[in-house]
N, C-alpha and C positions, 0 to 999 in steps of 0.2 A: 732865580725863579723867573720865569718869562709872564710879560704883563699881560694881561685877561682884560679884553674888550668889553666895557660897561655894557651891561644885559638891561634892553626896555622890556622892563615888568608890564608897566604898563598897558598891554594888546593880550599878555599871561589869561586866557580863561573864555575870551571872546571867540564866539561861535561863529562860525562862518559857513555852517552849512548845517541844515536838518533836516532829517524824513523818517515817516510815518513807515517805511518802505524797511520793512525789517530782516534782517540775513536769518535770525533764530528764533528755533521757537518760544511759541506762548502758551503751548500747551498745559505746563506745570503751571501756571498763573492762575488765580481767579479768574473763572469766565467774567469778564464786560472790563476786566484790567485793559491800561496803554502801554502804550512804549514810544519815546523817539529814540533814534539813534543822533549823535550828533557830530561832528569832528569841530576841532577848536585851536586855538592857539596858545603852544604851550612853549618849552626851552629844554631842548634835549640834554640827556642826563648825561651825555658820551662825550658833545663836542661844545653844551654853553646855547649855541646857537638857534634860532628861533625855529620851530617846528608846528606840523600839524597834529594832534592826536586823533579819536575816535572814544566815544563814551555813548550812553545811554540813562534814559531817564523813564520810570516806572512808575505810573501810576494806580492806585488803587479804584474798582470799580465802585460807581455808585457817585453821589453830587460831593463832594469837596466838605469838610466839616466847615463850620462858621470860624476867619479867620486863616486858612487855605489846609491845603495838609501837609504832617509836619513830617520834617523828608530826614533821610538817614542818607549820609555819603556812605558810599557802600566801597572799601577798597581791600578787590581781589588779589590773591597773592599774586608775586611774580610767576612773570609766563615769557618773559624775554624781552628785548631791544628791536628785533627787526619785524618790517612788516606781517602783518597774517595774523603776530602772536599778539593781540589783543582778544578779550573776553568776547568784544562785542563780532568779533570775525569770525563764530564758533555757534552754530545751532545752540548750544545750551552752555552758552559762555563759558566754555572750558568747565562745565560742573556748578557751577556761584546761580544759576538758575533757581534752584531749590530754597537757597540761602533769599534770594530776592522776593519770592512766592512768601514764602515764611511773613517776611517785613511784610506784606503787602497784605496779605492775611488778617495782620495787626493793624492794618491803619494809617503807614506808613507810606508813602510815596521814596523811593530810590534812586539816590543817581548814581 
């Protein structure tokens, strides 16, 4: 078996870029709902090696409960390996829009 170059976890999660500046809609969301979209630093499932991804984070409208609001990781099925095919590159996140509306509805904040 060929040896596998030590992986720094350590950078795994760290954001490197975010905006207001959204590709899908918000339409299904509670009106006065957020959204960032963000990309971040993650370790590709293919090759080991350090990579960037693409996510989002959803907020619920209205002031923050006392304590902050309490957030749900939201993890959509598979949609593929290469570029484009992430949720957050899709008007209504390949469908998971409704599913987020839902949480959000409740109280919940989403990433």
């Amino acid at each position: 078996m060929p040896s596998v170059a030590p992986v720094d976890w350590s950078a795994r999660g760290t954001v490197v870029q975010s905006s207001d500046h959204l590709m899908f809609s918000l339409d299904e969301l509670p009106p006065g709902s957020s959204a960032r979209n963000m990309v971040y630093r993650s370790v590709s499932g293919i090759t080991g090696s350090p990579t960037v991804v693409s996510g989002a984070v959803f907020i619920p409208p209205g002031p923050p409960p006392q304590g902050g609001w309490p957030v749900i990781g939201y993890a959509h099925g598979t949609v593929g390996l290469s570029r484009g095919c992430g949720p957050t590159q899709d008007p209504h996140l390949f469908g998971d829009i409704s599913a987020v509306a839902i949480q959000l509805k409740q109280g919940y904040a989403v990433a």
